[in-house]
C-alpha positions as CSV (number, residue, x, y, z in Angstrom):
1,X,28.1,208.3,62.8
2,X,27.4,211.5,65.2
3,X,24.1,212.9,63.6
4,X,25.7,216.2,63.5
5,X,28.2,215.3,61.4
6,X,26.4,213.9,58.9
7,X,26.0,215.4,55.6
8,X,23.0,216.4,53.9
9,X,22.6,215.4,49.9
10,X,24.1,218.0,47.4
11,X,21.2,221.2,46.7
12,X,20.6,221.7,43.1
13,X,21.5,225.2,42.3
14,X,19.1,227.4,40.3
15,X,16.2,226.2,41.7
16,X,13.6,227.7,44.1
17,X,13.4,227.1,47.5
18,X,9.8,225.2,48.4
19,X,9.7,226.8,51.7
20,X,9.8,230.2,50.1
21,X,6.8,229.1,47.5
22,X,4.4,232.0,47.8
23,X,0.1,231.6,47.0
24,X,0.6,233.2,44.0
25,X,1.1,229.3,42.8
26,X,-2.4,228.9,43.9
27,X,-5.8,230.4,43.5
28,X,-6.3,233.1,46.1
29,X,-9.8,231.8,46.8
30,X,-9.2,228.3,47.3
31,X,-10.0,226.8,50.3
32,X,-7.6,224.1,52.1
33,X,-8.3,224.0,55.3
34,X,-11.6,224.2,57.2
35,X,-12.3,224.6,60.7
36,X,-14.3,222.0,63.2
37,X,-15.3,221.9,67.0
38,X,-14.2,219.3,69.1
39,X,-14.2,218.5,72.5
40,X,-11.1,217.0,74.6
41,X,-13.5,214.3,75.7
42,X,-14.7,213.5,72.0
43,X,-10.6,213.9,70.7
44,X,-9.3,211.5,73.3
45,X,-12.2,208.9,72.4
46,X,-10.6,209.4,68.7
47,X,-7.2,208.6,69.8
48,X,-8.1,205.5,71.7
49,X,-9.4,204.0,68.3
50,X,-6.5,205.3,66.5
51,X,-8.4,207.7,63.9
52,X,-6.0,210.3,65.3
53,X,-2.2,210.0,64.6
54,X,-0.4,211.0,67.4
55,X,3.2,209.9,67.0
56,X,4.3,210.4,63.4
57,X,8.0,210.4,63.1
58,X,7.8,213.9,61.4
59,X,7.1,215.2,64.9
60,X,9.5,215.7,67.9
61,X,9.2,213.0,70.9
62,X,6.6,213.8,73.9
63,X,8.5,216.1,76.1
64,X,6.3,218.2,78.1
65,X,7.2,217.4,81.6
66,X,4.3,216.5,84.0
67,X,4.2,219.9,85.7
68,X,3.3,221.6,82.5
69,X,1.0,219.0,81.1
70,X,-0.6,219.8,84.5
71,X,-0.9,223.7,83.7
72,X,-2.8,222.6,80.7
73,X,-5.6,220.6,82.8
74,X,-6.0,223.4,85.0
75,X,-6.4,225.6,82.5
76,X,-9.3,223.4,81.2
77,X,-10.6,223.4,84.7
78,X,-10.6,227.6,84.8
79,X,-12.0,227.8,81.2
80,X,-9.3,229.2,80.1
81,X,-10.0,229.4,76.0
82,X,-7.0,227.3,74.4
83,X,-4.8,228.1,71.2
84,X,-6.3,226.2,68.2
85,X,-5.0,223.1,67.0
86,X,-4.2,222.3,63.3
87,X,-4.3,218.6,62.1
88,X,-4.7,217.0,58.6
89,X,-6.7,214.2,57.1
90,X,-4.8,211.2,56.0
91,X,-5.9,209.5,52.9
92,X,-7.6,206.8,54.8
93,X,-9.7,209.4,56.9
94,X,-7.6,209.5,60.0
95,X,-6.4,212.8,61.2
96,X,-2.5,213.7,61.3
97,X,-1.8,216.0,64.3
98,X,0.2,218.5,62.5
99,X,0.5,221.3,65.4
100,X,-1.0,220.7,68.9
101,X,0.8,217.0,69.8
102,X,2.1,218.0,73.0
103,X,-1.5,219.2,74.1
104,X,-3.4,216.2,73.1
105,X,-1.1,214.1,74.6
106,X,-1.4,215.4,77.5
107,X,-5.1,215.3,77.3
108,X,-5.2,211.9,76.9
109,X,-3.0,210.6,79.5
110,X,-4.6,212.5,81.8
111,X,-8.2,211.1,81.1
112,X,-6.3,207.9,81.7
113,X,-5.0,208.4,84.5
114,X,-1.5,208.1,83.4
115,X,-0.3,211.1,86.0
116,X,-0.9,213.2,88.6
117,X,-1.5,216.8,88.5
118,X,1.9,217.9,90.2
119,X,3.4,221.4,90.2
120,X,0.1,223.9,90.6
121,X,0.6,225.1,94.1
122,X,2.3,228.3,94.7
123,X,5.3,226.5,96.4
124,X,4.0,228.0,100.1
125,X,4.0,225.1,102.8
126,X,0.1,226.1,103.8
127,X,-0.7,226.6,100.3
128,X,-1.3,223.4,98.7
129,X,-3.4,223.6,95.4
130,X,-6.9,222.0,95.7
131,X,-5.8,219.6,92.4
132,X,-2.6,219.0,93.9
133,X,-1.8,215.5,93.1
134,X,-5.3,214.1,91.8
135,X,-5.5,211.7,89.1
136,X,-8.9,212.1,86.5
137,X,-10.8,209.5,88.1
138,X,-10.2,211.2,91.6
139,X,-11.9,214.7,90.3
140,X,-15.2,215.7,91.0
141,X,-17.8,214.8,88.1
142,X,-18.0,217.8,87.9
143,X,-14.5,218.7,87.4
144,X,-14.1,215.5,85.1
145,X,-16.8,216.7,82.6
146,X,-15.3,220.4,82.7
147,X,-12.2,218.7,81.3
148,X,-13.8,216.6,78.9
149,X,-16.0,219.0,77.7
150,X,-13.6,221.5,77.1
151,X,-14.0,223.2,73.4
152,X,-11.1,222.8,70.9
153,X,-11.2,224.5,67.6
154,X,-9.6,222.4,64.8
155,X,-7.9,223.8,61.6
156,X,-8.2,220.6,59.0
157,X,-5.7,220.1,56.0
158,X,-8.2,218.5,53.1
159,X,-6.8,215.6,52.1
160,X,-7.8,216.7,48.7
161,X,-5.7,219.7,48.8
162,X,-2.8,219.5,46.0
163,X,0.3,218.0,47.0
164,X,2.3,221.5,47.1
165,X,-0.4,223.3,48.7
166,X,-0.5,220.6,51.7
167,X,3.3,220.8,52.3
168,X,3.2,224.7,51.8
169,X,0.5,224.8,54.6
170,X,2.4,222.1,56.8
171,X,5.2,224.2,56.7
172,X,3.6,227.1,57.7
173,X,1.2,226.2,60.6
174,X,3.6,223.9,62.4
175,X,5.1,225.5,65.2
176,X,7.8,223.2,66.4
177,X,11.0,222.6,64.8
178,X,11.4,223.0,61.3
179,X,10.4,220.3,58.9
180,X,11.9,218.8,55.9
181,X,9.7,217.8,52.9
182,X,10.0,214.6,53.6
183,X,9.1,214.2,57.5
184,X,5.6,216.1,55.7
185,X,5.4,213.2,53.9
186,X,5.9,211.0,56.1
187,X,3.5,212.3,58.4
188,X,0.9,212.7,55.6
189,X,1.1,208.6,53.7
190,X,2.4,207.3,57.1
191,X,1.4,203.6,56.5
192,X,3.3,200.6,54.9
193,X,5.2,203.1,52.0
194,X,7.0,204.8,54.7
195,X,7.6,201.9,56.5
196,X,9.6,200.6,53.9
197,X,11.1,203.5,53.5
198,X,11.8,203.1,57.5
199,X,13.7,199.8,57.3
200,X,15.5,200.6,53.2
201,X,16.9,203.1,55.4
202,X,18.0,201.2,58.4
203,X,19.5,198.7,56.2
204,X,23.3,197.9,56.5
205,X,24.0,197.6,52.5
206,X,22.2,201.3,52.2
207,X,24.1,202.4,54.6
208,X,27.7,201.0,53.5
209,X,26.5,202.9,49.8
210,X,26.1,205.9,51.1
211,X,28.5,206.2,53.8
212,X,25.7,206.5,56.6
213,X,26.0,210.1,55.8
214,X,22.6,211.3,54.9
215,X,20.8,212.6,58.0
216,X,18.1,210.4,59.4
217,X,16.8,212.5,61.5
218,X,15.9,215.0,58.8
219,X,14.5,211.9,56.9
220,X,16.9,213.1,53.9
221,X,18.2,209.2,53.7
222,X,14.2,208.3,53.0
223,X,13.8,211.3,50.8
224,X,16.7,209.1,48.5
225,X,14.9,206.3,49.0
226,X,11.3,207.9,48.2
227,X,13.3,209.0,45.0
228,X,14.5,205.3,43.8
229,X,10.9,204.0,44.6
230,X,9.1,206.8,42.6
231,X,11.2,206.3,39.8
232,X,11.7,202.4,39.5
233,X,7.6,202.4,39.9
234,X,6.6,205.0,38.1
235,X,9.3,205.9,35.5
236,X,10.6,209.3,34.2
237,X,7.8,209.2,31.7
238,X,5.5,209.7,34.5
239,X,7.2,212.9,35.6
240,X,5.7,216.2,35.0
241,X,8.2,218.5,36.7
242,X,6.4,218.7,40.3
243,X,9.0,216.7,42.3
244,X,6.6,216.9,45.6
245,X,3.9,215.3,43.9
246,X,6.0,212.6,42.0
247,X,7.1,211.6,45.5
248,X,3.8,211.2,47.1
249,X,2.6,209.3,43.9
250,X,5.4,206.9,44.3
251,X,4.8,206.7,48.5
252,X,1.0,206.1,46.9
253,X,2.2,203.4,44.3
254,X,3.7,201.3,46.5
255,X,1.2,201.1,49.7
256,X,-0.8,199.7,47.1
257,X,1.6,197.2,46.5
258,X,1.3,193.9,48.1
259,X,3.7,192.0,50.6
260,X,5.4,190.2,47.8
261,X,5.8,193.1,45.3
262,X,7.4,195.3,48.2
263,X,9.4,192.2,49.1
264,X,10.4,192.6,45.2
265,X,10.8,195.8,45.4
266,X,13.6,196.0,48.4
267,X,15.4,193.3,46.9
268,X,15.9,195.7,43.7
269,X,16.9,198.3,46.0
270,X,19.3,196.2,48.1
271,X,21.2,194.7,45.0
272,X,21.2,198.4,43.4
273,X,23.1,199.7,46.6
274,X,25.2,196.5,46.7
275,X,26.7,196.9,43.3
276,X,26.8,200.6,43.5
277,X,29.1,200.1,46.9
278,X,31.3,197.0,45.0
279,X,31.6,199.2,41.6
280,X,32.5,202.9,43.1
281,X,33.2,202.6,47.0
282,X,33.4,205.3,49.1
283,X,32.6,207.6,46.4
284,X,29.4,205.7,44.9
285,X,26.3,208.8,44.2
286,X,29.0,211.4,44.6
287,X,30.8,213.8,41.5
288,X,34.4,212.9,43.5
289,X,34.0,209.3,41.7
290,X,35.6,211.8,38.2
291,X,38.9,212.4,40.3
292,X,40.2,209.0,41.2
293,X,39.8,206.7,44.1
294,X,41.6,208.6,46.2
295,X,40.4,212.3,45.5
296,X,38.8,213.8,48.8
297,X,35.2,212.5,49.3
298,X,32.0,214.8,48.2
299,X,28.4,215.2,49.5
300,X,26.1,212.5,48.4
301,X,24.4,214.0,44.8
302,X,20.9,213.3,45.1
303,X,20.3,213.2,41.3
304,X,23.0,210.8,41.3
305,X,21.1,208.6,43.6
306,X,18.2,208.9,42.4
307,X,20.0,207.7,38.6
308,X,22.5,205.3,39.6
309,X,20.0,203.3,41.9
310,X,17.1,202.9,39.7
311,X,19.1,202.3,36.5
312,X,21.1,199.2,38.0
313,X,18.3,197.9,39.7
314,X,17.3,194.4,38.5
315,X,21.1,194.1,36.5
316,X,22.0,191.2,38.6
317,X,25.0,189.5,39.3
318,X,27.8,191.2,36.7
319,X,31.3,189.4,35.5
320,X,34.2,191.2,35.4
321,X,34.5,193.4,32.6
322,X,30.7,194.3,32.7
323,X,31.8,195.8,36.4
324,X,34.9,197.8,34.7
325,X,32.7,198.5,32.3
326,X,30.1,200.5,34.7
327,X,33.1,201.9,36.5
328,X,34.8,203.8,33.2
329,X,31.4,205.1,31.8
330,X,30.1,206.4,34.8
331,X,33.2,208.3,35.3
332,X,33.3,209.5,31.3
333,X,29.7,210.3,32.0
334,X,30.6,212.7,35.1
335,X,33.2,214.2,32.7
336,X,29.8,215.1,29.8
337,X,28.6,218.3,30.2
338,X,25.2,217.6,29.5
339,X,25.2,214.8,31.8
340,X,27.1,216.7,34.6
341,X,24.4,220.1,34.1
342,X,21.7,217.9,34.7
343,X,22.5,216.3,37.7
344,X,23.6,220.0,38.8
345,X,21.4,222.6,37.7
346,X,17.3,223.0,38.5
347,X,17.7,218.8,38.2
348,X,14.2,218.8,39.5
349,X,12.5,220.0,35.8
350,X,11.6,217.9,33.2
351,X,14.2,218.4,30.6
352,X,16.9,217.5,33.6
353,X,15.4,214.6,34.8
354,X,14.9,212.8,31.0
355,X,18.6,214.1,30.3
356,X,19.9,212.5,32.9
357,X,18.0,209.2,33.0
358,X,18.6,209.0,29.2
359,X,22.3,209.5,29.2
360,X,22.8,206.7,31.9
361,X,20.1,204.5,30.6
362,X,22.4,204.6,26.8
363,X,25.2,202.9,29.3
364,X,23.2,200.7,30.7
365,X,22.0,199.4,27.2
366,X,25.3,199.4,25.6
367,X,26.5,196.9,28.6
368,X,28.7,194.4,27.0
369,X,28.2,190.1,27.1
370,X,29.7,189.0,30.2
371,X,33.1,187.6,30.1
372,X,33.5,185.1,33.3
């Protein structure tokens, strides 16, 4: 499916934005970021042993094109001071480049002499640029350690920051295209959590549930995922009404987790999508299920999702009237007003959430003796 049509999942209503989250849900004096000096040299030695993260998914592809990663070097070269760069600390100590990818790229492929400056002249036949076409290693030592020692001042997220605070901050500071919640995530546990989340996503049973019509690029496909893990791992009880920090508890949760239990876990998943696609089709986590098979398809209802998956994980292989069975109560349940508010209305608070899980987790109980 073309990208741009794909649908994202259905918005709660009544509920604030995040992005529009002011510091007045913070202390005014608290301090989140701090500021160190680096050198290109000393930043570029970091990225060759990986302590800094240069290709999260979160951020767009390396596009500069050689003539302006050229620019940069000679601006080095002239002294030219340079805009600061803001980065966080993962949990395991490495640093997240949160704004500043294109520049340090650059920097270190051109200390490794993965181009040539092109593109500085001033296009004149007679006036060829000094640095015209010179890799690092054919500059001047002089001209090498002006490079290398160029100053950079970096702006560090704590990692220690609270959840909301470090995805408010993300959101301000980064200066490319705007984020989703849950490329910030992404970016901030990227490890083997969100590369399960990577390949739940890829996976053609997920993708037959949901129509392949939540937007990958936006990462709002993992941000359903990210739900089902928090919630089959964790379990409503564990919720306190801060979606953004249940879902970096649950991405926590289950890095933790070994090989096997993740292997578990996807398994779960995979048979929760699978009988979710058998039992509702092409309406399966959307309210159109309530008008008949053949009613006009809706948006993908995240609190839906986020119920129907983890509440049929683990139910296994169903006969036949436990299956109609599912399909009638679900469709009753759309029709229950408490039911239907909460999967509607602020679903992220407390008393939604527990509503919800609690009304589908009375089906799941009441499931009859199968009848093969």
């Amino acid at each position: 499916m073309d990208q741009s049509s794909q649908e994202v999942f259905e918005e709660p209503e009544g509920v604030e934005n995040p992005f529009e989250a002011g510091w007045g849900d913070y202390p005014l004096d608290a301090v989140f970021v701090r500021t160190e000096p680096r050198t290109v040299g000393d930043v570029v030695d970091r990225i060759e042993r990986q302590r800094y993260i240069l290709d999260p998914e979160f951020q767009r592809d390396f596009v500069w094109p050689v003539p302006k990663q050229s620019k940069l070097i000679e601006s080095c070269i002239m002294r030219i001071p340079l805009p600061v760069f803001y980065v966080a600390e993962a949990p395991d100590g490495r640093i997240i480049v949160v704004d500043g990818l294109q520049r340090l790229t650059s920097f270190y492929r051109f200390m490794r002499n993965q181009f040539r400056l092109t593109g500085l002249g001033s296009g004149e036949p007679d006036a060829r640029h000094p640095l015209e076409g010179k890799l690092f290693k054919e500059l001047s030592v002089t001209l090498q350690e002006r490079v290398a020692d160029t100053p950079l001042t970096m702006y560090i997220l704590d990692a220690k920051a609270p959840e909301r605070a470090r995805l408010d901050i993300f959101e301000r500071v980064n200066s490319g295209e705007p984020l989703t919640r849950q490329q910030m995530r992404n970016a901030l546990y990227n490890g083997p959590a969100t590369g399960w989340l990577k390949d739940a996503a890829a996976s053609p049973i997920f993708r037959a549930a949901t129509g392949a019509s939540l937007n990958s690029r936006t990462m709002r496909d993992r941000e359903a995922i990210n739900r089902f893990c928090a919630f089959r791992l964790l379990g409503t009880s564990a919720y306190r009404g801060d979606m953004d920090t249940f879902l970096a508890q649950g991405l926590s949760a289950l890095a933790v987790k070994d090989d096997a239990e993740r292997a578990q876990l996807r398994a779960e998943f995979d048979e929760a999508m699978q009988l979710n696609r058998d039992l509702f089709g092409d309406h399966a986590f959307r309210k159109s299920l309530a008008n008949g098979p053949y009613a006009t398809r809706s948006v993908i209802n995240i609190s839906l999702f986020e119920v129907c998956a983890v509440t049929m994980a683990g139910l296994g292989s169903l006969a036949q009237n436990q299956e109609e069975y599912l399909q009638q109560a679900l469709i009753e349940l759309l029709a229950d007003a408490r039911f239907a508010n909460a999967i509607t209305y602020s679903t992220n608070s407390t008393s939604q959430v527990r509503a919800r899980f609690s009304k589908m987790e009375e089906i799941i109980a009441d499931l009859p003796e199968g009848a093969w």
